[in-house]
N, C-alpha and C positions, 0 to 999 in steps of 0.2 A: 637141292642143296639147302643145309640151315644160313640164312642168310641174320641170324640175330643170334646173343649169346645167350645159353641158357643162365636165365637165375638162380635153378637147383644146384644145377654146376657149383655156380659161382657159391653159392649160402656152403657147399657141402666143402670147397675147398676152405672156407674160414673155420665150418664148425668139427672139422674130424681134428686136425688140434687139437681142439677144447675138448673135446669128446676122453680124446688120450690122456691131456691133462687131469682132466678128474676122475677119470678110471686109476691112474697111478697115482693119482695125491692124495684122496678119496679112500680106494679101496686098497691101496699099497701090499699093508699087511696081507688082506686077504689071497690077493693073485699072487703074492709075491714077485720076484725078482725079474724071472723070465715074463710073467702077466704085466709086468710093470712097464718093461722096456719094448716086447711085442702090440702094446696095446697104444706105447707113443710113436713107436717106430712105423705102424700100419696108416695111424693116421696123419705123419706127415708124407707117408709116401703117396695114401691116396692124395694128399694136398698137391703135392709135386705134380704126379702122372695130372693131373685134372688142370694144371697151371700150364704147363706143358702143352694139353690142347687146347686152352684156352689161348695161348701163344699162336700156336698154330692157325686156327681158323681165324685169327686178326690178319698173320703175317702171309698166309699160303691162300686162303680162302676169301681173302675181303671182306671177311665180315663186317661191321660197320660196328665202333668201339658202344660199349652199353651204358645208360646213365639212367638208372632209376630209384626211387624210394621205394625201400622196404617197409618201412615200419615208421610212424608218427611218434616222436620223441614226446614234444611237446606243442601245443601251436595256443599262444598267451598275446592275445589283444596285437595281433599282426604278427607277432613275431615266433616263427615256426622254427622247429630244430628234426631232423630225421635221423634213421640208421638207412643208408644206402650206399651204392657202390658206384663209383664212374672207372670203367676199366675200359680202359686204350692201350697200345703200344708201352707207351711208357711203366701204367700200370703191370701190364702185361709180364716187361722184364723183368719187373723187380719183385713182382713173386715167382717167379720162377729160380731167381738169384737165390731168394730167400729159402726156399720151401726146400731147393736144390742141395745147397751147403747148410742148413739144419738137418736133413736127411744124412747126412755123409756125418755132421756132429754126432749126429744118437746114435748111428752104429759103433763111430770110436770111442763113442762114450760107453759101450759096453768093457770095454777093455781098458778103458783108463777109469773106470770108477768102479772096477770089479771088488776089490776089497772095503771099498768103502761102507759103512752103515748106514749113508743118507741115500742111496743108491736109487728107492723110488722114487723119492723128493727131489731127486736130482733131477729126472727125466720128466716128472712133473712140470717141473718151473722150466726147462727147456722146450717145452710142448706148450705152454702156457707161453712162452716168449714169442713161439711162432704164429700163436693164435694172436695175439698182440700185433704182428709187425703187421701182419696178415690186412688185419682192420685199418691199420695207419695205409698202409698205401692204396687201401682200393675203397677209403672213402672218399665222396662227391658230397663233403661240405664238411666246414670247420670244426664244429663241434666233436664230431666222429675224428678227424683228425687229431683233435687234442683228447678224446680218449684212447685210442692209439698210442700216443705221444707219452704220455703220463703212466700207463700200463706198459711198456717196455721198458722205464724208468724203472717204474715200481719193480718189475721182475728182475732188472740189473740189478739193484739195489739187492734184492735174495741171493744173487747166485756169485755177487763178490765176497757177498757176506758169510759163504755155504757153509764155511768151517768156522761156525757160531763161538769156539771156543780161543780161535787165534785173534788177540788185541789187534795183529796188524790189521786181519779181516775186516773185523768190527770199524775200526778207521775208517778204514778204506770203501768201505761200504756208505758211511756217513759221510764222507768228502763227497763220494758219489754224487749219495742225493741233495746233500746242501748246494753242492756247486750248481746241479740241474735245476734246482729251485729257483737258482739265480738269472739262469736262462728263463726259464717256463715264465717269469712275472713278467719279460720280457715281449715272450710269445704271445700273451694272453693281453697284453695290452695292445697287440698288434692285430689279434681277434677281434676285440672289445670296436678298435678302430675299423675296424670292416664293418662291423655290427651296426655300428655309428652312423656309417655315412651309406652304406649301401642296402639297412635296414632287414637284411638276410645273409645268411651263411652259407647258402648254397653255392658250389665254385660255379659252374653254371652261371648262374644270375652274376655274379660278383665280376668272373674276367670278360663275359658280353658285353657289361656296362662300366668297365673300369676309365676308360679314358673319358667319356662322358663324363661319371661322377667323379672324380679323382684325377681325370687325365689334364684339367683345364687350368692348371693354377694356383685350384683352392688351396686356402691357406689356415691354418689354423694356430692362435698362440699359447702356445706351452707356458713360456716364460712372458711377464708384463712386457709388450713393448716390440718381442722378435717374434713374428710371423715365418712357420714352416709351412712345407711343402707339405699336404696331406701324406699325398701319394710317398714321400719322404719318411716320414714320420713313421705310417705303418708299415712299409718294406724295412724299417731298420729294425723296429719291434717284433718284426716276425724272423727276422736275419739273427737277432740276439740269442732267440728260442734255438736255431740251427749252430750259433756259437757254443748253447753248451751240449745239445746233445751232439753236435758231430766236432767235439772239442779241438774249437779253433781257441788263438787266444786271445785274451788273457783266462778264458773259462777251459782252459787246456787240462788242469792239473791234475782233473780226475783220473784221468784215464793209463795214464802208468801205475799209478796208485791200484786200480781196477786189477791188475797182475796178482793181484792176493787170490782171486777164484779160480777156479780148476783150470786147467788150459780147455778141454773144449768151450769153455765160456766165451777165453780171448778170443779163439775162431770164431764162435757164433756172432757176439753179440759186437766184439769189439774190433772186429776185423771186417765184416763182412755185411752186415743186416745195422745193426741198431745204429751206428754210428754213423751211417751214410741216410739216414732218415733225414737230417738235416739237409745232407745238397738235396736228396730229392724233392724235399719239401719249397725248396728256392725255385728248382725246375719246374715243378708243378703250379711256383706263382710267378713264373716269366711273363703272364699279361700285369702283373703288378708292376714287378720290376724294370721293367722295358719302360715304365712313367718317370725313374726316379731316377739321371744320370748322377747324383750324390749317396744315392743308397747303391749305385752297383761300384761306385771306385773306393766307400766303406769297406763293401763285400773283398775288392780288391787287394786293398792295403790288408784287412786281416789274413785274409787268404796266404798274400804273399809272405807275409811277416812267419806266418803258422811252417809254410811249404819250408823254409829254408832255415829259423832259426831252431824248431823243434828238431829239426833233423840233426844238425851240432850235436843235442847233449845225447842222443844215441850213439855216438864215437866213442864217450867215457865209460858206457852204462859195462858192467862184466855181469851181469844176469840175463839169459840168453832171453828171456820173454818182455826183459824191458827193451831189448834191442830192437826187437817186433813191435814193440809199442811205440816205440818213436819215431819206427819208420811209418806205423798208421797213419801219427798224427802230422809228419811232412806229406805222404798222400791223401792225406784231405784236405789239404792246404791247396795241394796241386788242385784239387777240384771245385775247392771254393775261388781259386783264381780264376777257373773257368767260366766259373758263375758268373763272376765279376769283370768277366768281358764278352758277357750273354754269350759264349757258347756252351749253353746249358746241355747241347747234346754231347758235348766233348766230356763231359763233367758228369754226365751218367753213363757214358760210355764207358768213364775211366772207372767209376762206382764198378760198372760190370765184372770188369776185366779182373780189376782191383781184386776184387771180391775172393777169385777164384786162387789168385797166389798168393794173396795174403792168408785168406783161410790155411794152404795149404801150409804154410810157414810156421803159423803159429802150431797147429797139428805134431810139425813135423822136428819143433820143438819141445811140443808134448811126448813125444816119440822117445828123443834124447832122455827128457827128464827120466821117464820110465825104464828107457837101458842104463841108466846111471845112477839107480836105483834111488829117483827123487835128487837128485841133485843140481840146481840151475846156475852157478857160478862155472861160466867155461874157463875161468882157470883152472879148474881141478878137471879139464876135460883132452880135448886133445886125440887125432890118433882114432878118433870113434871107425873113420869111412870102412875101416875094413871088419869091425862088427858090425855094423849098420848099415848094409850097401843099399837098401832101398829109401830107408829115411836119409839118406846120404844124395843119393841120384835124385828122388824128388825136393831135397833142400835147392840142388844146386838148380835144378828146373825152375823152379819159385823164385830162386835167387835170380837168375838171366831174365827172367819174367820182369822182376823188381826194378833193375835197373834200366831195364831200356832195352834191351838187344834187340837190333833188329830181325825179325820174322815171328817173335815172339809177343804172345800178346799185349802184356806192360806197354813193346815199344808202341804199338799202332795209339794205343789212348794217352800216352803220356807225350810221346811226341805233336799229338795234334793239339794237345792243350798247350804245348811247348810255340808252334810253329802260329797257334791262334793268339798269343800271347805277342809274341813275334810284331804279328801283325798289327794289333792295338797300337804297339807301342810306334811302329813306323808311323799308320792313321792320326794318331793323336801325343806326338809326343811330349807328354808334361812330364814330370819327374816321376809319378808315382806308375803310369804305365813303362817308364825305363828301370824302375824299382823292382817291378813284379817282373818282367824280362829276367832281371839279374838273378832274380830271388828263386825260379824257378831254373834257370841255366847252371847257376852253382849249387843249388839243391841236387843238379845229377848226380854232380861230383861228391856229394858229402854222402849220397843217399848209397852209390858206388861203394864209397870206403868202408863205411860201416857194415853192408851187406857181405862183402867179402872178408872184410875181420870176423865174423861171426865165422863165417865156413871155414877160414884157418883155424882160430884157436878151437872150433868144435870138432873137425874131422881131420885137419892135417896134424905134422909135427911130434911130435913128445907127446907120451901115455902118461901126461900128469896126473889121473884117478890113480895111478900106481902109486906117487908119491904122498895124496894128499888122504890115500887110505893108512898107506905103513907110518904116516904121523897118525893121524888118530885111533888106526887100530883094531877101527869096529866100523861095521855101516854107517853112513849119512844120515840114513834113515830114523836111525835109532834117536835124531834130536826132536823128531816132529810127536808132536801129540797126537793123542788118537785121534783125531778127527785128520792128518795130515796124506796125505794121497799115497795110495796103499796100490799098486800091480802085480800080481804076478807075472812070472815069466810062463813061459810054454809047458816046463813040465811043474808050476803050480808049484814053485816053492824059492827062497831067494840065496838061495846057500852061496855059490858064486859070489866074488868081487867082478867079475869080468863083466863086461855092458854084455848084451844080448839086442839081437833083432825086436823087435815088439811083435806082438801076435798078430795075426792075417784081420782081426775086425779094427785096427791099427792101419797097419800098413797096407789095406783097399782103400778105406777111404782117400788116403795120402797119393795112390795112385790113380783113383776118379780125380784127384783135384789138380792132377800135374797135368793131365789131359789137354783141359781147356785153358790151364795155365799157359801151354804151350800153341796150342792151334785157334783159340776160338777168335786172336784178336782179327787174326790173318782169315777167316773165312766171315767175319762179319763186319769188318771194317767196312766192305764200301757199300752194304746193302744200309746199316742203322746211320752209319755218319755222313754219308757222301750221296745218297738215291742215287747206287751205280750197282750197275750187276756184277757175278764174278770176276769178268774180266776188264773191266773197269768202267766200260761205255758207260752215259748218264741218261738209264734210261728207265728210271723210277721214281717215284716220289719220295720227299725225302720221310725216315721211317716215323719219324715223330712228327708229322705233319697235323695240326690239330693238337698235339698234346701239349707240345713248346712253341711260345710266339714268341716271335724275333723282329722289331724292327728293321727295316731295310735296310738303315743306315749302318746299324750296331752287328749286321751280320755277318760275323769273323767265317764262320762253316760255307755262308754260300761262299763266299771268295775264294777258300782254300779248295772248294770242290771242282774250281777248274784249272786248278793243278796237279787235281787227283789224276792218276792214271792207272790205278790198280792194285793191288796190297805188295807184289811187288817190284813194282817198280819206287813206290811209297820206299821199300824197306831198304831198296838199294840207295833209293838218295840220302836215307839214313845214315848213312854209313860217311857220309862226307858232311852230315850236320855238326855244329858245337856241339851240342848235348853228347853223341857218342864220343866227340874224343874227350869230352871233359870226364864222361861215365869211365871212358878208358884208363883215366888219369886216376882217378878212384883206384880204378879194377889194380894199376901196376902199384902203385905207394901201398897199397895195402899189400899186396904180393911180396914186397920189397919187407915192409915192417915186420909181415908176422908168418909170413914162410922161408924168406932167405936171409933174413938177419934176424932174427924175432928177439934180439938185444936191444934193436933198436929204442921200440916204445919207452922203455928205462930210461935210456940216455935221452930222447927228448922230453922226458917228464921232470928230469933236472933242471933244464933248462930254464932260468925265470919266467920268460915271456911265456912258454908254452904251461910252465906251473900254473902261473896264475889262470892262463884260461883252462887248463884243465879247473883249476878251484871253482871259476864261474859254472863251465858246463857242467859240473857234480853237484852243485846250489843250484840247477837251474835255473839260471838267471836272480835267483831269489824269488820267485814265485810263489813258490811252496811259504816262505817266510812271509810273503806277504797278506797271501788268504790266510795262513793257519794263525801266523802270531800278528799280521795288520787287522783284516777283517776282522776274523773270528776273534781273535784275539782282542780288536778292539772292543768287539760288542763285548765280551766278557769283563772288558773292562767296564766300559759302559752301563753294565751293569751292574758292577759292583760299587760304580760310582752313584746308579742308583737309588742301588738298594742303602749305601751309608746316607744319601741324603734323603732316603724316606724315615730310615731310622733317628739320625739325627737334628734335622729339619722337621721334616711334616710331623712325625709320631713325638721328636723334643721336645722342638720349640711349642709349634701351635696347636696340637692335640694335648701332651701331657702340660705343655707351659701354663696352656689356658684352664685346665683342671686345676695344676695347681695354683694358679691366683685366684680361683673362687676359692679355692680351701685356703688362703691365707686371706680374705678378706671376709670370710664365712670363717675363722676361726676369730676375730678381730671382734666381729658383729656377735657373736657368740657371748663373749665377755660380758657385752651391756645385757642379756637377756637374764639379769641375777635370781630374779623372782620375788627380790625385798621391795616393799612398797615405800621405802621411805626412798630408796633406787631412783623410783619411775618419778617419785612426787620432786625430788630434788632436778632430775632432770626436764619434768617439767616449768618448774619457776626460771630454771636455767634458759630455755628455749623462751620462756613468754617476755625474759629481760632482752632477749636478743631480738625478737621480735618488735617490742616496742622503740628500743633503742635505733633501729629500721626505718619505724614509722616517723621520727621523730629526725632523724635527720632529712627524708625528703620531705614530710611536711615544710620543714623550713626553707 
């Protein structure tokens, strides 16, 4: 038996990506369409199968996790940088997450980008994303980390941007990257501070020796006078970095904004892979942050603030993929709370699970747009479930997944972040672990409402596309520019008003992803969270053992693990938690608003008090006004403030001022240069009388 991982393996699952990548982006034209999409689709699937048993021989065979340098970066007067890989358990899931639901994107991306003319370049920078995530989570030190880090940026940034000709695109794309930039300086001074104090990047060297160098005290001052906590200081720096890419806030705003790119994008990059690099990046420095009880109730407070206020202004949102978008950005709240009461395994757990029905959501919102021929306002929608019964039955799989239900996977990771949560705050009750308690409790409830509003106005009720076509008379379609997202239907042509099923490379991927939506929470709950077998005995190690370090103290999972008694018996106690009847509470108010009275919403949107907060949650919060027209906007001023005192200032006064008073004192001096000698001789006698008359007074 191989008792070590192969390195081939491993180099071949980063490099068939790249490989696909530059065969489509590269030689595009040449293979064309089908050479485009067969040549990225081959090489994420060999990444997948290859991750898969890389999976495998950690979790069935014992292999022993791998840590080695590939390749010599650089090595300058002590200080070395490599490309290498440390793949464990951890590493393990999350390419498999990855390589999983990109594989399942590129097939639906043949049917949702069928008409489009960016079609190679599309599959390119998808293939090029996955080659990206690929290197962030299976390197073994810093540097590789933040090239990772910065290249799934960079390819975010292309593929919000894809429809080069749409203003909003372009925006959106530039919010993007500015707001990551704003994390990344964050991140890189939290690098810089590893670098600093532990002299190398390598994670290896760094979590061996972290309480040692870091764990003791040391202090370092920022500011004259206030001595931090090292171990503080860079767990917040590297925390800031995980703010913007897995858009917590205040560096939230990108990512609704991000809705301008194709929908397989929101699945890949912004549901499932890119946005969760942050919690993994947290989980992967739990020997850091297990030093710094100031940097994990940080973690906490954003977390909780993210979990439950982002979720709010997805109740107002009537754009089916910004509805998806908000409920992202409340589950990575949930996961950075996680973080933020070290149980980092609950927190990659829920990453997992997450992964699989939020992909399937935003897809299967992709689905809609495509039978509604590009149309994403569900008001003009309504009525779909009986065209659409598959994107219909996997919405609502995704959706029971979302909210919590018990035996479904959602419940098993959200509840243990829910019951770990719980616990903190009994342990240690200050206000902010009874803050994150609340914040995550009524998050079920908001997260409920909104998830179920979405499946009335989309599939139940009144065929409003009847009404909102016989006003305008003509296709939806017909507003979008050419570059705007073009499907055919089945028989290849759009004549129909009527929505339509989506085509079979559509609706397989939607049904691989309702799959594990629905069963994987329940058959891996008590092996990864709990080291219990299937039927719930504790009689394994727990699955991240080595990869996540946990204080004794701080360990919310070992506590809950001996309450565990099996997935279901977990699911039944479920059933009598707050969180279900708060979800419940969601599930009926919304039943109530927008399938048996659906007059309702009206009549409360009169209402003052409820006006005004709607006003808020549609500004959210003012956020948007604060980066676009505070920040940015400042700096713009700032600059222009300037740029008038470079002009009027430095280039007025003391560039041009001082030119011009040599030229007024050089036109002055000019005059006496006459060239008459009777000129120079007068003002000689002149000078030798002043001279004398000089002498003559101090002589005396």
């Amino acid at each position: 038996m191989e008792h070590v991982l192969s390195k081939s393996i491993l180099v071949a699952i980063v490099l068939a990506p790249l490989i696909g990548a530059i065969l489509a982006g590269l030689f595009g034209r040449r293979i064309g369409r089908v050479g485009a999409h067969s040549a990225t689709i081959l090489g994420v699937g060999i990444s997948c199968a290859l991750s898969c048993y890389i999976l495998w021989q950690l979790v069935a065979q014992g292999v022993s996790p791998f840590n080695q340098n590939l390749y010599t970066f650089f090595d300058v007067a002590g200080y070395d940088a490599h490309v290498g890989f440390m793949v464990d358990k951890l590493t393990a899931m999350m390419m498999v997450v990855v390589t999983f639901v990109s594989l399942l994107v590129h097939v639906y991306t043949i049917g949702y980008m069928a008409e489009d003319p960016g079609y190679q370049r599309f599959f390119s920078y998808i293939s090029l994303f996955t080659f990206s995530m690929l290197m962030l989570v299976m390197s073994n030190n810093f540097l590789q980390l933040f090239f990772g880090w910065e290249a799934v940026g960079l390819v975010s940034y292309l593929l919000i941007g894809f429809w080069f000709k749409r203003p909003s695109a372009i925006f959106a794309n530039m919010k993007a990257f500015l707001v990551n930039r704003v994390g990344d300086f964050g991140f890189l001074l939290g690098i810089a501070g590893v670098l600093f104090w532990f002299e190398t990047l390598d994670y290896a060297t760094v979590f061996a020796n972290a309480s040692s160098t870091i764990g003791g005290g040391q202090t370092v001052a920022i500011f004259t006078g206030y001595e931090w906590s090292v171990a503080t200081v860079i767990c917040i720096c590297l925390f800031i970095g995980a703010m913007g890419k897995s858009a917590q806030v205040p560096l939230h705003v990108w990512l609704p904004d991000s809705m301008e790119g194709p929908t397989p994008i929101s699945a890949l990059i912004h549901a499932a892979t890119m946005v969760t690099a942050g919690i993994f990046m947290v989980a992967r420095m739990s020997p850091l942050f297990e030093l710094s009880e100031t940097a994990l109730n940080f973690v906490l407070f954003i977390g909780a603030t993210t979990a439950f206020f982002t979720g709010l202004i997805g109740i107002v949102q009537n754009d089916i993929k910004r509805v998806v978008a908000y409920s992202t950005l409340s589950q990575l709240g949930y996961m950075t709370v996680a973080l933020g009461v070290s149980a980092y395994s609950a927190a990659v757990y829920h990453l997992m699970t997450h992964a699989f029905f939020k992909a399937l959501l935003f897809l299967a919102a992709g689905s809609v747009i495509i039978g509604m021929h590009h149309e994403q306002d569900m008001r003009k929608m309504g009525g779909l479930r009986k065209y659409m019964p598959i994107t219909f039955w996997t919405s609502v799989l995704g959706t029971l997944a979302l909210v919590g239900t018990p035996f479904f996977s959602g419940f098993y990771s959200k509840d243990t972040i829910i019951e770990a949560v719980a616990h903190h705050a009994h342990e240690s009750p200050t206000w902010l672990a009874n803050y994150a308690y609340l914040a995550v409790l009524l998050g079920a409830f908001v997260t409920s409402f909104y998830s179920f509003r979405l499946l009335y106005m989309t599939y139940f009720g009144e065929e409003r596309f009847r009404r909102a076509h016989d006003a305008h008379g003509h296709d939806d379609h017909a507003h979008h520019d050419a570059h705007a997202e073009h499907v055919q239907d089945d028989h290849g042509h759009h004549g129909a008003h009527e929505p339509h099923e989506s085509p079979w490379v559509v609706t397989v991927p939607l049904i691989l992803l309702a799959i594990p939506s629905v069963a994987i929470g329940f058959l891996t709950v008590g092996p990864m969270l709990f080291g219990t077998d299937w039927s719930g005995h504790h009689a394994q190690l727990p699955f991240f053992l080595g990869a996540i370090d946990v204080n004794e103290a701080n360990d919310v999972i070992g506590k809950l693990k001996e309450e565990f008694h099996g997935p279901v018996a977990f699911a039944l106690h479920g059933f009598m938690a707050p969180a279900f009847w708060l979800a419940f509470g969601g599930f009926a108010l919304a039943t109530l608003m927008y399938l048996i009275k659906p007059e309702l919403p009206a009549k409360f949107a009169a209402f003052p008090p409820f006006a005004l907060a709607r006003r808020i949650l549609e500004n959210k919060y003012g956020m948007d006004d604060l980066w676009i027209g505070g920040f940015a906007g400042g700096g713009l001023l700032a600059g222009k403030l300037a740029r008038r005192n470079d002009e009027k200032v430095i280039d007025g006064f003391f560039v041009n001022g001082s030119a011009r008073i040599v030229d007024l004192v050089s036109g002055l001096l000019r005059r006496t240069q006459s060239g008459y000698l009777y000129h120079y001789a007068f003002a000689m006698i002149l000078g030798l009388i002043a001279l004398l008359a000089v002498l003559i007074k101090f002589w005396r």
